[in-house]
C-alpha beads as a LAMMPS data file, in Angstrom:
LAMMPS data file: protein, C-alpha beads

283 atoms
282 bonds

1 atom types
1 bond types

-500.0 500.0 xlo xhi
-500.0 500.0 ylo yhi
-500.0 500.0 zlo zhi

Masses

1 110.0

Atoms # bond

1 1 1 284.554 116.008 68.837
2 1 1 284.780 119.686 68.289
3 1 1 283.258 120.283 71.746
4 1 1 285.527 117.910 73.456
5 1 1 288.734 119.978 71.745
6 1 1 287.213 123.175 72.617
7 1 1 286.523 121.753 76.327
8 1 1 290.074 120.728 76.761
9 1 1 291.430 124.279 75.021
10 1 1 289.213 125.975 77.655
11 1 1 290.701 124.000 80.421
12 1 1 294.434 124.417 79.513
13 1 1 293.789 128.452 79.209
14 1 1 292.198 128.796 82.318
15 1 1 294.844 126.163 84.183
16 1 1 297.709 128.496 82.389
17 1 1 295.831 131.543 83.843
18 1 1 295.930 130.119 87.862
19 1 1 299.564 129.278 87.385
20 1 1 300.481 132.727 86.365
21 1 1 298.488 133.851 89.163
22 1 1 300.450 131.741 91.597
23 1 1 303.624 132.816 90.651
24 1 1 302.746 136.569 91.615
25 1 1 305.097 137.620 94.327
26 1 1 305.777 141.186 96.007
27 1 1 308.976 142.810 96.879
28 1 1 310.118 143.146 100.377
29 1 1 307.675 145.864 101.857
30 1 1 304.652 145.453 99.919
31 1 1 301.745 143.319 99.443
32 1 1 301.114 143.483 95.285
33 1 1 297.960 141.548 96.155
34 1 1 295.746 144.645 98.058
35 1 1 296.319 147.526 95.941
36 1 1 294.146 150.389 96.597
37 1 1 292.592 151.752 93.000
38 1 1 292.221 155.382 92.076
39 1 1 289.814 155.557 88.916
40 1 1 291.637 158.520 86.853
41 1 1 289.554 161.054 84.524
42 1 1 288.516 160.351 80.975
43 1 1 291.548 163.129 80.216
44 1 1 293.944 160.596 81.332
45 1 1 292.538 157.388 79.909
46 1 1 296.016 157.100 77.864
47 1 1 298.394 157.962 81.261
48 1 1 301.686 157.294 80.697
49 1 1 303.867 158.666 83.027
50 1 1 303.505 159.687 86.693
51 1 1 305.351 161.595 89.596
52 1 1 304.374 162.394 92.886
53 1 1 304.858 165.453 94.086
54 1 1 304.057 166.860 97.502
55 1 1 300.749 164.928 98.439
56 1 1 298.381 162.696 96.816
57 1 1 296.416 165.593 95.474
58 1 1 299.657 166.992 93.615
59 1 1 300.684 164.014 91.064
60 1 1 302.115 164.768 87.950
61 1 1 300.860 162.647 84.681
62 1 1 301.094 163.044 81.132
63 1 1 299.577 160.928 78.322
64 1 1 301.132 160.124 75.396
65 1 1 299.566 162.023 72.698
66 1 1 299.620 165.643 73.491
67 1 1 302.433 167.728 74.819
68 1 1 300.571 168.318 78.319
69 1 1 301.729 168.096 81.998
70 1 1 298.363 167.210 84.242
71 1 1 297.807 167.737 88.129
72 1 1 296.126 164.666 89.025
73 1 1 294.536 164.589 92.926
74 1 1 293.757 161.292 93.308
75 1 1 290.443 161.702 95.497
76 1 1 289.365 165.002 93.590
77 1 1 285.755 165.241 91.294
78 1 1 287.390 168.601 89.721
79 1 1 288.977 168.494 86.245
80 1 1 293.324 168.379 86.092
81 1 1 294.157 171.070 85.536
82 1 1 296.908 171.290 82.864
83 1 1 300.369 173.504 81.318
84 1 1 301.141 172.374 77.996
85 1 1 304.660 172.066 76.831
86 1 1 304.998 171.177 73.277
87 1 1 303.242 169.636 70.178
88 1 1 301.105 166.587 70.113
89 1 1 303.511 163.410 70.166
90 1 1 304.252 160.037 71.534
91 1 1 305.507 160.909 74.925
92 1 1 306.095 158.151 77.737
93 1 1 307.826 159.688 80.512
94 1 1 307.858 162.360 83.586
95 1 1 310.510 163.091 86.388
96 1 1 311.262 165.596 88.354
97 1 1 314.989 165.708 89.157
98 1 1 314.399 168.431 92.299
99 1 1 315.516 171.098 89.811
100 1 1 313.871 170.315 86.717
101 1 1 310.405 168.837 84.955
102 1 1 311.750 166.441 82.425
103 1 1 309.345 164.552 79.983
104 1 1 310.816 161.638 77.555
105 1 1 309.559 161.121 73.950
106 1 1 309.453 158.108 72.588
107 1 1 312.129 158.391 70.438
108 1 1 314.605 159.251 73.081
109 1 1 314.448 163.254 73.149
110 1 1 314.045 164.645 76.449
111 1 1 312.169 167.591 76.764
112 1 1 312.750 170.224 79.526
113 1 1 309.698 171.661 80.746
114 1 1 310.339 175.184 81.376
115 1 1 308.077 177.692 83.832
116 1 1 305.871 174.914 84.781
117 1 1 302.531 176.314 86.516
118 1 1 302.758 179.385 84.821
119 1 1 300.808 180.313 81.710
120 1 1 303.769 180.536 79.586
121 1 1 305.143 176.792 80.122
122 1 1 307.065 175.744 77.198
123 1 1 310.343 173.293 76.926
124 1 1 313.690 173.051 75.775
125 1 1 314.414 169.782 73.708
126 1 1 317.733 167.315 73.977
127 1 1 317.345 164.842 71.009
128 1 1 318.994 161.303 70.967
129 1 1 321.707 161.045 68.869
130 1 1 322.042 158.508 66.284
131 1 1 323.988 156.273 67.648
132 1 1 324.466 152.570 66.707
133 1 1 322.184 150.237 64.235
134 1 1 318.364 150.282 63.043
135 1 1 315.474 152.466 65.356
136 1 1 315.301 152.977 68.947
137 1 1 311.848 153.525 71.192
138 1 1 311.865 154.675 74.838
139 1 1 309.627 154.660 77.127
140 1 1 311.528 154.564 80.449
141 1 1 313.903 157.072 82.584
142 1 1 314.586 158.319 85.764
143 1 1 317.065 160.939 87.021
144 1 1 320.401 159.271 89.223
145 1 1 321.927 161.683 91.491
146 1 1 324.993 160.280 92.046
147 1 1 325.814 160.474 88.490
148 1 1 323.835 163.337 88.028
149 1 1 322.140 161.895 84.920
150 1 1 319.257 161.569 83.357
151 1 1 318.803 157.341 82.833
152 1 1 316.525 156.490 79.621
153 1 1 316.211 152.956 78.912
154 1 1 315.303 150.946 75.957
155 1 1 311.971 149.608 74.970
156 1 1 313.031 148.625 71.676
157 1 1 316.181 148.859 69.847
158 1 1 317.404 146.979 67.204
159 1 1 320.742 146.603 68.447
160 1 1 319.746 144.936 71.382
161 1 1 317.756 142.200 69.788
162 1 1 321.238 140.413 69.017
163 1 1 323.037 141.599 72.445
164 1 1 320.119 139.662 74.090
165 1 1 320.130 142.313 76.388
166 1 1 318.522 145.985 77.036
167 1 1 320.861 148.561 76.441
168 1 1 321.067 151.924 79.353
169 1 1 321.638 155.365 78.220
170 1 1 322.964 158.804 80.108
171 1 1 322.076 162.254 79.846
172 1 1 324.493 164.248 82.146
173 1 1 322.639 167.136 83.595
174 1 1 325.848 169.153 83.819
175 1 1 326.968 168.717 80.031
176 1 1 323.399 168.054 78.574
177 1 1 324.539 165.544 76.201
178 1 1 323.665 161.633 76.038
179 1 1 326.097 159.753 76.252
180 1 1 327.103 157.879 73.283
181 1 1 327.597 154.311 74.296
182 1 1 325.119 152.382 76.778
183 1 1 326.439 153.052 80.223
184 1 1 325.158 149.784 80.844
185 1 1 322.509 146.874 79.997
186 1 1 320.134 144.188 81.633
187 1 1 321.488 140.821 79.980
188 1 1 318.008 139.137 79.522
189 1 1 319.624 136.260 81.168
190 1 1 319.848 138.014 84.158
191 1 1 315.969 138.359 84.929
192 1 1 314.672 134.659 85.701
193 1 1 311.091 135.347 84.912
194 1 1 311.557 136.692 81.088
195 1 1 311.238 133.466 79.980
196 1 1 307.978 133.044 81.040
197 1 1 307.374 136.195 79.548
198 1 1 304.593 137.206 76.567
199 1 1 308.031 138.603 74.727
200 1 1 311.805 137.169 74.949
201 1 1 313.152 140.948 74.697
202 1 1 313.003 143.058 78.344
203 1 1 311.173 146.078 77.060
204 1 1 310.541 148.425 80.300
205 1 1 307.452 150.940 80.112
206 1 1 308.447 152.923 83.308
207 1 1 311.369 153.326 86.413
208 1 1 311.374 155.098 89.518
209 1 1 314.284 154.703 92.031
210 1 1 313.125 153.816 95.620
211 1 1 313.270 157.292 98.162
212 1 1 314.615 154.537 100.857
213 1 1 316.144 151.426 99.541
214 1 1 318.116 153.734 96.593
215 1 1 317.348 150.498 94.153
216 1 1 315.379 151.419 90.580
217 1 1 311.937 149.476 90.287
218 1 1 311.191 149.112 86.383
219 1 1 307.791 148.513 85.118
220 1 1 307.394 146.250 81.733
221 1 1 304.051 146.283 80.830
222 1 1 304.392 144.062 77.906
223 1 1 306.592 141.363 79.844
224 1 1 303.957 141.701 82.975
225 1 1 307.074 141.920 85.218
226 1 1 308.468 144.100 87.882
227 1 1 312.058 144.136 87.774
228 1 1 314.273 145.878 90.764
229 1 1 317.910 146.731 90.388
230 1 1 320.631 149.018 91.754
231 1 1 321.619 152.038 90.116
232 1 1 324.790 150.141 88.162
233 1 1 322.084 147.715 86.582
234 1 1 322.344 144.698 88.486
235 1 1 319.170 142.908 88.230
236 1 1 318.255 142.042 91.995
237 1 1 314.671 140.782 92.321
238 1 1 312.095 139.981 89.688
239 1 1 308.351 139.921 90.162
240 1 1 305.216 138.833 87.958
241 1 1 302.842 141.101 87.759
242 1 1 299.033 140.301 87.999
243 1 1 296.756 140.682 84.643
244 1 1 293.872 140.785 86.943
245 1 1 295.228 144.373 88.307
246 1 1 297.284 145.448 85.436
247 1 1 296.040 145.685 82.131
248 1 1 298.533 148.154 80.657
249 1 1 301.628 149.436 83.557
250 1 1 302.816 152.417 81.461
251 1 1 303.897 154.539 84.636
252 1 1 305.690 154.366 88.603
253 1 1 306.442 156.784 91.210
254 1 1 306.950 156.623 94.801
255 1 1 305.960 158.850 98.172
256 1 1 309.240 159.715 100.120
257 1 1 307.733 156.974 102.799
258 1 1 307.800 154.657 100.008
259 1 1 304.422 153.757 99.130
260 1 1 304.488 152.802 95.713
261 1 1 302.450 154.089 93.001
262 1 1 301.462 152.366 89.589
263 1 1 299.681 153.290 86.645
264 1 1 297.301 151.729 84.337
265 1 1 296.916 152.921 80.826
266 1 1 292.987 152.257 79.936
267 1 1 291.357 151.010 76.674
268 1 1 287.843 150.157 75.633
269 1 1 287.539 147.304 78.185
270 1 1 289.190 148.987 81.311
271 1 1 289.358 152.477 82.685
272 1 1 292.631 154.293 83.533
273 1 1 293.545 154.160 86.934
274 1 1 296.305 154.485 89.341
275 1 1 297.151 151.699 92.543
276 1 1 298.676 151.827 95.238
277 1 1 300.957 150.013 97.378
278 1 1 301.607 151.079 101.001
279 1 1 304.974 150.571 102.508
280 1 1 306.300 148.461 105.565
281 1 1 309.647 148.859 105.975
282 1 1 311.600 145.373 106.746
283 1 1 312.837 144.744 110.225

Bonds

1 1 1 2
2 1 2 3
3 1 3 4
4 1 4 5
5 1 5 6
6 1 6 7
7 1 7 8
8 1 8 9
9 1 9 10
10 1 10 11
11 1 11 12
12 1 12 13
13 1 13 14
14 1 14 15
15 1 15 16
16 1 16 17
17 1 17 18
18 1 18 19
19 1 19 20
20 1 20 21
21 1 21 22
22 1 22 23
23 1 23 24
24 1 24 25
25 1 25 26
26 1 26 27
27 1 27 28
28 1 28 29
29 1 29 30
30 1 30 31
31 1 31 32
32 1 32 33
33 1 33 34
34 1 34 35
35 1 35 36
36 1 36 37
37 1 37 38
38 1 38 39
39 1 39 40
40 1 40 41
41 1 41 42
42 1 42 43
43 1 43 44
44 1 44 45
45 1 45 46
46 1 46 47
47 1 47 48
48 1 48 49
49 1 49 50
50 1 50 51
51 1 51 52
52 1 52 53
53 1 53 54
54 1 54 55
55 1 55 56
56 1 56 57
57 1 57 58
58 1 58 59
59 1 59 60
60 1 60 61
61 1 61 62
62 1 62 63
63 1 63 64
64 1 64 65
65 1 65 66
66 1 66 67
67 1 67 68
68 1 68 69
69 1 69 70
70 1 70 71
71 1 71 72
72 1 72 73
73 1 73 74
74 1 74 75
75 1 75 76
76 1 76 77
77 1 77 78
78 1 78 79
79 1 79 80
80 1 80 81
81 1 81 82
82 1 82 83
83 1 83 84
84 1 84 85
85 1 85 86
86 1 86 87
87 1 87 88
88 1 88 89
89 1 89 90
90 1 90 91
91 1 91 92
92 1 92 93
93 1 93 94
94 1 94 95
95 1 95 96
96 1 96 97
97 1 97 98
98 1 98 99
99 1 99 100
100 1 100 101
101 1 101 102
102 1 102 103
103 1 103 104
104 1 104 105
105 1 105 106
106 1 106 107
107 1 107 108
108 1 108 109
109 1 109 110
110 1 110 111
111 1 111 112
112 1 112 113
113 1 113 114
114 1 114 115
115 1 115 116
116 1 116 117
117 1 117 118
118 1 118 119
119 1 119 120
120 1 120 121
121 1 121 122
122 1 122 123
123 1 123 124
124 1 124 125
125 1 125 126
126 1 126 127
127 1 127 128
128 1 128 129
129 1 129 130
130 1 130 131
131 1 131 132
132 1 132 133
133 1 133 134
134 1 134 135
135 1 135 136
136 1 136 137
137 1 137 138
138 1 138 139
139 1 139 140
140 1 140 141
141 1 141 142
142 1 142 143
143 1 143 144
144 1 144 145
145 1 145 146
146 1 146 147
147 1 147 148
148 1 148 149
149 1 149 150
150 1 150 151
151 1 151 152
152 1 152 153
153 1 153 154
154 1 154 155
155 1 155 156
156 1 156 157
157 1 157 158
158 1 158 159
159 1 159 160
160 1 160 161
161 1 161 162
162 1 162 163
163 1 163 164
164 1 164 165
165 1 165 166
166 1 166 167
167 1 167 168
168 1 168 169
169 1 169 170
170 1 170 171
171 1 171 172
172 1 172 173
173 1 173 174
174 1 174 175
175 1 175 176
176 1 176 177
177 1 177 178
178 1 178 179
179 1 179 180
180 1 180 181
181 1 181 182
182 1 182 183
183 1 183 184
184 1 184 185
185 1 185 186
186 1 186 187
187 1 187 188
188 1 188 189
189 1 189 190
190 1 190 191
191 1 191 192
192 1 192 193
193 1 193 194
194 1 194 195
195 1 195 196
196 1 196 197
197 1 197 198
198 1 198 199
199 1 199 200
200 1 200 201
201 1 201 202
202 1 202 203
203 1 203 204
204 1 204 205
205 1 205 206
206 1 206 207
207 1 207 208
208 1 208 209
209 1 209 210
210 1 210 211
211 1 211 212
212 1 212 213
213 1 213 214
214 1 214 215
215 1 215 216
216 1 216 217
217 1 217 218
218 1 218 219
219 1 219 220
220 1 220 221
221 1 221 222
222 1 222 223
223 1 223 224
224 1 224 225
225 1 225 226
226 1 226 227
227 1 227 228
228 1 228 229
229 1 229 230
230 1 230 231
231 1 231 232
232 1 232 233
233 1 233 234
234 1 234 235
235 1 235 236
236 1 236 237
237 1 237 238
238 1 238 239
239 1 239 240
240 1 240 241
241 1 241 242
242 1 242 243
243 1 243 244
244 1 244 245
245 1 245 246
246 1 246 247
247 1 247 248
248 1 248 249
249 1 249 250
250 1 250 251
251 1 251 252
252 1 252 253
253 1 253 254
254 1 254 255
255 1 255 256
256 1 256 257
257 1 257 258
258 1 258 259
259 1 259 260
260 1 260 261
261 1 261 262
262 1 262 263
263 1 263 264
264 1 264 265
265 1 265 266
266 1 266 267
267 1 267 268
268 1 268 269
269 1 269 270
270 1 270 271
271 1 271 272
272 1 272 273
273 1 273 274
274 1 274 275
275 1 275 276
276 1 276 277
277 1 277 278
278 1 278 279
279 1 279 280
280 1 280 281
281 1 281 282
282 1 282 283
């Protein structure tokens, strides 16, 4: 009898599995389904946040225990060379605004990297104020041009738990303060696929905005999705992400032809790595 339950408990897992499967889908432009995979060095094995910047030999990653800034090429056998910043500490983050190296910590302070590529690389920090009800964890931003702002989003905040929604914060560039409400939020009834989700709360592990379309691409590791939207929050497309090719998504970037760029935290089953997804633009 206890082989017959376990039989059937083996069967439902595995059908559960090939439905998730079959409701992968890809954004207009890419095919999620033939990444190509970039191993990344044993440094890196906790990547967190990536940018690219001028050439697939010229990525910018940290990982999220040590106040570092790593080159990564993604084809070299040479170690990363590295410019550290700041103490050892639970950062999530890297952008590049065009004018300044900005890395987020996980509990909302952005740190400014100063002299980057020099030996004496240090930052400036901008703490998040303490703003609303209970703890707040970040591990998402990306820098909006037309507002000229700094975008961090929540992973986790208390506050939003009851909103049923993810709440949006600002940091304007030209005052270099956050601002102190949301600027706005993704109502979690807004992205179709949550429900299906391993969590009910959207909790995003990494944005980029899109070089072409001008539409933000959020990572959520722990929800397996992909969620696009514009740059006021509307949610436009969600996607399901496959477990087979992403064990942990803690980091996005894109080249200025668009190919998309995704990274993979590792652990003691899987290796660190980073995919890609070429581009083809839409008639």
């Amino acid at each position: 009898m206890k082989m017959i339950t376990l039989y059937c408990l083996l069967i439902a897992i595995i059908s559960c599995q090939g439905n998730q499967q079959k409701d992968i889908s890809s954004p207009k432009g890419y095919k999620m389904e033939t990444p190509e995979r970039f191993k990344v060095r044993e440094s890196l094995q906790e990547i967190s946040g990536i940018v690219y910047y001028k050439d697939e030999e010229h990525f910018m990653a940290i990982n999220d225990e040590q106040g570092k800034v790593f080159q990564v090429g993604l084809r070299t056998k040479q170690p990363y060379p590295f410019w550290k910043f700041g103490k050892s500490g639970d950062y999530e983050e890297i952008l590049n605004t065009g004018k300044q190296w900005i890395v987020l910590k996980s509990n909302g302070s952005l740190h400014f990297v100063n002299d980057l590529f020099t030996d004496t690389t240090s930052s400036t920090i901008y703490h998040f104020p303490k703003t609303g009800t209970g703890p707040k964890e970040f591990e998402a931003a990306y820098y909006d041009p037309a507002r000229n702002s700094t975008i961090v989003i929540c992973k986790n905040c208390e506050e939003d738990k009851k909103k049923k929604a993810t709440s949006v914060y600002a940091f304007s560039m030209d005052s270099l303060q956050f601002s102190p409400e949301p600027v706005f939020s993704y109502p979690y009834a807004d992205i179709p696929k949550l429900s299906g989700s391993p969590s009910k709360h959207f909790r995003p592990s990494a944005a980029a905005v899109h070089p072409i379309e001008n539409k933000v691409y959020i990572v959520a590791s722990i929800n397996r999705l992909l969620v696009i939207t514009d740059l006021s929050g509307k949610v436009l497309e969600t996607h399901r992400l496959s477990s087979r090719d992403f064990n942990q998504p803690e980091g996005i970037t894109f080249a200025p032809n668009g190919d998309m760029y995704i990274s993979n935290e590792g652990d003691e089953e899987h290796t660190a790595d980073i995919l890609k997804y070429k581009y083809h633009p839409q008639p």
